[in-house]
C-alpha positions in Angstrom: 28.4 26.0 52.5 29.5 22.5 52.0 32.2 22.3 54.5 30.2 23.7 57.6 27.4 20.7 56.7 30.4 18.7 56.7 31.9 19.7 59.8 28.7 19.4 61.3 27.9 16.0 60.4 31.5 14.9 61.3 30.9 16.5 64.9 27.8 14.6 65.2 29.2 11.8 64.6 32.3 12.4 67.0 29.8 13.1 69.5 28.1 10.2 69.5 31.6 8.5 69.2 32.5 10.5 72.3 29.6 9.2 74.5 30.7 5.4 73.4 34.2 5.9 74.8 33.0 7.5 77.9 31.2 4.3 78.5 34.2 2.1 77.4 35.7 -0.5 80.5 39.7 -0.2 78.9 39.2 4.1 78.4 41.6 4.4 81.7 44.2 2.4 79.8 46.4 5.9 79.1 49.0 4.6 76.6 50.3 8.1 75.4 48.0 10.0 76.6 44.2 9.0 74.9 42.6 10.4 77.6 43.7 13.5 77.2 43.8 13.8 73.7 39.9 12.7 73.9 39.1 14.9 76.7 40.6 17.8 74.5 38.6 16.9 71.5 35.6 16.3 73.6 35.5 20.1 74.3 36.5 21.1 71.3 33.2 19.2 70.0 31.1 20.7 72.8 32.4 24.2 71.7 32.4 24.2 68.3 29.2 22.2 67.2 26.6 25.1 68.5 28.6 27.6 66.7 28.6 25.3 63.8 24.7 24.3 63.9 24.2 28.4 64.2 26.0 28.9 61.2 23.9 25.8 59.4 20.5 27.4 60.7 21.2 30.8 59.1 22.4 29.3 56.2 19.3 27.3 55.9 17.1 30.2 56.5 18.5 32.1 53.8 18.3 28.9 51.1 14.2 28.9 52.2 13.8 32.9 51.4 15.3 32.2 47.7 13.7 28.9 47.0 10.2 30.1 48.9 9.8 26.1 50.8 11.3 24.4 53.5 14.9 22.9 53.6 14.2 19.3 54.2 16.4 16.3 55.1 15.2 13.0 54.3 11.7 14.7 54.8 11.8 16.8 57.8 13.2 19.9 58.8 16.8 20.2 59.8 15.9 22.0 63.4 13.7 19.1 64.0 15.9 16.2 62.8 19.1 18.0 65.6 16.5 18.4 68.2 15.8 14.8 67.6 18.7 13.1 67.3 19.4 15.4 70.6 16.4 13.6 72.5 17.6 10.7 71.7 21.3 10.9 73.1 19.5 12.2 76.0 17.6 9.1 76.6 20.2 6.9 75.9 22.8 8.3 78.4 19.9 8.2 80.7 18.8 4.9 80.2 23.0 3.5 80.8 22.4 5.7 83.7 19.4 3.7 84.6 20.5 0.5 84.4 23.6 1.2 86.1 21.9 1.5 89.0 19.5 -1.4 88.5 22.4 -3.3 88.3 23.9 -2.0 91.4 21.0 -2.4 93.3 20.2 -5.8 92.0 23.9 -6.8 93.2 23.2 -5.0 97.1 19.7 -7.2 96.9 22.1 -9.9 96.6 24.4 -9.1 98.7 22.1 -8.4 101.6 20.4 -11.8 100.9 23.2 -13.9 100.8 26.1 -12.4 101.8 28.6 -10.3 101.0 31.8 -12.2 99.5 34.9 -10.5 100.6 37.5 -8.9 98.2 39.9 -11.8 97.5 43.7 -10.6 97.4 46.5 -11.8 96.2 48.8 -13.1 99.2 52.3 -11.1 99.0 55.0 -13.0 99.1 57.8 -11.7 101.5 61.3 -12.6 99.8 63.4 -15.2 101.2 60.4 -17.1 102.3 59.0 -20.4 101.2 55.5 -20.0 102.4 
C-alpha cells in the first residue's frame, strides 16, 4: 500500500515539475538528448498516474469499509484534495496562457504606436575583405 501512495505522490510532484520545464526559456538547449528523455517521462507520467490514482481510490475505499469513517488527508478527502490540486494546475497553465498573450498584445499595441523596430542582424563578413 505504501509504495503506490508513494509513486503517486512522486508523479505529482513530477507533474508539476513537468509543467515548469515546459515553460523553461533554455528547454531547447538538447545536450544529450533532455528533451527526449523528458518528453518520454512526460508520457510515462500521463499514463501511469490515472492508473496509479485508481489503484489509491480503491485502496482507500476498502480502508473506509474496515475503519467505518472517511480517509482524510490533512482534513479532507483524498478525491477532493486530487481534484483540487487538479483545478489548480488548470488555472495556472491558463493564466501563463493568459498573460502570454497580454504580453504579446501589449508589444503589437506598441508596435503599431510607435513603430516596429526591425530585426537587427549581424553583418557577415565575406573572407578576404576588410569591410
Amino acid at each position: 500500500h505504501v509504495n503506490h501512495n508513494e509513486e503517486a505522490v512522486v508523479s505529482t510532484q513530477s507533474t508539476g515539475e513537468f509543467e515548469c520545464r515546459e515553460n523553461a526559456p533554455n528547454r531547447f538547449d538538447n545536450r544529450g538528448g533532455k528533451l527526449l528523455l523528458e518528453e518520454k517521462q512526460r508520457k510515462k507520467i500521463l499514463r501511469e498516474l490515472p492508473k496509479v490514482e485508481e489503484s489509491i481510490q480503491k485502496q482507500i475505499a476498502v480502508w473506509e469499509k474496515e475503519n467505518e469513517r472517511l480517509f482524510t488527508v490533512y482534513g479532507h478527502k483524498f478525491t477532493d484534495l486530487i481534484n483540487n490540486q487538479k483545478e489548480e494546475l488548470a488555472q495556472r497553465k491558463e493564466q501563463i496562457k493568459e498573460n502570454k498573450v497580454r504580453a504579446k498584445e501589449e508589444a503589437m499595441q506598441k508596435d503599431l504606436a510607435f513603430g516596429s523596430t526591425p530585426a537587427k542582424t549581424p553583418k557577415r563578413r565575406i573572407a578576404g575583405t576588410t569591410i
